[in-house]
N, C-alpha and C positions, 0 to 999 in steps of 0.2 A: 433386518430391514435397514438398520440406521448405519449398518456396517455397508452394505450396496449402496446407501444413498453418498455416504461419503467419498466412497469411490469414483461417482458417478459425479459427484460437485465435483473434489478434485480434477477428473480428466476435464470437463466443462470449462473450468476458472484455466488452466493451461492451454487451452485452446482457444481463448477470449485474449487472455495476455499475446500468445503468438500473435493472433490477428491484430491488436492493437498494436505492438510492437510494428509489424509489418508495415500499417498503416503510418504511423511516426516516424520512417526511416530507420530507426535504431539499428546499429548494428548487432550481425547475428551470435556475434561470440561477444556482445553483451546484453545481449538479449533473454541466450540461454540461462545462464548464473541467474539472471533477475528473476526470470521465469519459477526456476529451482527453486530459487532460494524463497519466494513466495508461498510456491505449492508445498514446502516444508512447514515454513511456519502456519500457515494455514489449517493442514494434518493434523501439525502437534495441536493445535490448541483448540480442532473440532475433535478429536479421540482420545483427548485429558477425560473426558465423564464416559468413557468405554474402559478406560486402563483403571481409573481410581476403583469402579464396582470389582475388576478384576482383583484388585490389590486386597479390597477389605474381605472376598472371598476366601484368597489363603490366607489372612489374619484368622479368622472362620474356621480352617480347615485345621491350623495348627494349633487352635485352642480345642477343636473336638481331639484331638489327637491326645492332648495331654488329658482329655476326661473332663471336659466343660463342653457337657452337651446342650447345656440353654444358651449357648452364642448362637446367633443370628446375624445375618445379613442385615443390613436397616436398609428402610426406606425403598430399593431400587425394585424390589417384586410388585412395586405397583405399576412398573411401565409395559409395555408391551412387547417389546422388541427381543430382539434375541439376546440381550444381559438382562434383562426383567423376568423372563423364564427361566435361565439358568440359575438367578438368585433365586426363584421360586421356587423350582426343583430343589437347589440346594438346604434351604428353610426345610421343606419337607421331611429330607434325608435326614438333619440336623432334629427335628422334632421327633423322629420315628427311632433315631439312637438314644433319644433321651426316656421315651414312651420304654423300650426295651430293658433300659438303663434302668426305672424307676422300678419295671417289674421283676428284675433280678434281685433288688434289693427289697422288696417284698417279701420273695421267696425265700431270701436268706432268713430274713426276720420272721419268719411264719414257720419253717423247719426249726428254726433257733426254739420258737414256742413249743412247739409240738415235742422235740424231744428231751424238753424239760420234764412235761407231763411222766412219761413213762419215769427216768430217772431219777425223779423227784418221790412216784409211786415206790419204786424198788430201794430205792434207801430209807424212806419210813416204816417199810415193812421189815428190812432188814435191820436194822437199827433194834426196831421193837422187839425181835427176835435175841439179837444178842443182848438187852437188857432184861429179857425175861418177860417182858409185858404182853407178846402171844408166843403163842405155841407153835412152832413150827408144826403144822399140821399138815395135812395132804390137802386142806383148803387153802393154807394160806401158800405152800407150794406151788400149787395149781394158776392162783394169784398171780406169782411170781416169774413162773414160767410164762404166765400171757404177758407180763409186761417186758420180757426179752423178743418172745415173740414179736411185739409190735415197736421197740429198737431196731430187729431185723426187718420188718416191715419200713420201717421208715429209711434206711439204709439204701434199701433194693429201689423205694420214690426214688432219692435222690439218685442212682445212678439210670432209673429210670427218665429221669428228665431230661439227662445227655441224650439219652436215647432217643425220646420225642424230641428234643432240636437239631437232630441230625435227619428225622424222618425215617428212623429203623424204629420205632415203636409207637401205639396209641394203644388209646383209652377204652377199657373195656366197660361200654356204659349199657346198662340196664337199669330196671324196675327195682325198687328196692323199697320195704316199707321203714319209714323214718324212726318211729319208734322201737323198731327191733335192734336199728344202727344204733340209739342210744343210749341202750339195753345193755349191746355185746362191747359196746364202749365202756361206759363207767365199772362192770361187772367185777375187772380188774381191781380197781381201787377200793373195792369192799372188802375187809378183813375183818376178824372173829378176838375179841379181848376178853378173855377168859370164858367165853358161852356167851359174851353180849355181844349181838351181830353189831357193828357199825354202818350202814348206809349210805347211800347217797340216793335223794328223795326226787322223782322227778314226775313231770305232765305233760306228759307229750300223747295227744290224740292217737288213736291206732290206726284212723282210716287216713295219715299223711302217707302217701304212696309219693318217691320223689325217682329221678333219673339220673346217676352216675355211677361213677365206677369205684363200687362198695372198698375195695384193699384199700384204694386213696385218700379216702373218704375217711377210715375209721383214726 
């Protein structure tokens, strides 16, 4: 809007000057230059607050670029006009790379967690093994093997989530009761020290019925 109205002042004020000249005598090839040289400066100094939002956008643009996604635009998303929407837009854009940004680094942190768990289960187990303190039994085997199991498990997420942000795969969600998921969870981590079971002690309701997709989940 502010860009047509400029427009429309400048042809105006040229066409005021003309007739004023006309009216003064002035001659026409001094007339012209004055004319110009008016509707120039005139331009430049009503589309200085059209070119400066433009400026501080690619200041904006080349900080998201380097991975500074909380840069913003300031102040101009509050006007109306056509650089007040496109600073708008742009904020949005700017918040929704960072929204993304925050939940990739969640991700990393929460896989980092998760296959600590298993790795951390299969080296106390093994360990105890080569000191002698259990018995490599067909239990504590068993053990063993589920926590490579869910190694592989967590391997196949991660290339699984490529997958969902390309749109070649989802989430296989169903009914599942919660305390069975807790159940076939910790099961692993219980091992046998000379006939004395070790445990892990929990309270989890039977009748928690929850919905997602159980592989992900454990």
């Amino acid at each position: 809007m502010e860009i047509s109205l400029l427009i429309v002042v400048a042809t105006v004020s040229a066409f005021v000057l003309a007739w004023i000249f006309s009216k003064t005598k002035i001659n026409d090839w001094l007339a012209l230059p004055i004319t110009i040289i008016v509707i120039l400066i005139f331009t430049y100094a009503t589309s200085r607050h059209l070119t400066d939002p433009l400026g501080q956008m690619r200041d904006v643009a080349e900080k998201l670029a380097d991975g500074d996604y909380s840069a913003r635009v300031p102040d101009f998303e509050n006007k109306h006009d056509e650089v007040g929407q496109l600073a708008h837009a742009f904020n949005e854009m700017a918040a929704e790379l960072q929204h993304e940004d925050q939940l990739r680094r969640d991700m990393i942190a929460n896989v980092a967690h998760e296959l600590r768990t298993p790795v951390s289960a299969l080296q106390a187990m093994v360990e105890n093994m080569a000191d002698g303190i259990v018995e490599p039994n067909e239990q504590n085997m068993e053990n063993i093997l589920a926590q490579t199991h869910r190694l592989t498990d967590l391997i196949s997420f991660l290339l699984d989530l490529s997958r969902i942000e390309a749109g070649s795969s989802s989430l296989d969600i169903e009914q599942f009761n919660f305390a069975d998921l807790i159940d076939e969870t910790i099961a692993p981590l219980t091992f046998t020290d000379n006939g004395r079971k070790h445990a892990i002690k929990t309270h989890v309701p039977d009748d928690i019925v929850m919905e997602g997709d159980v592989d992900r989940l454990r």
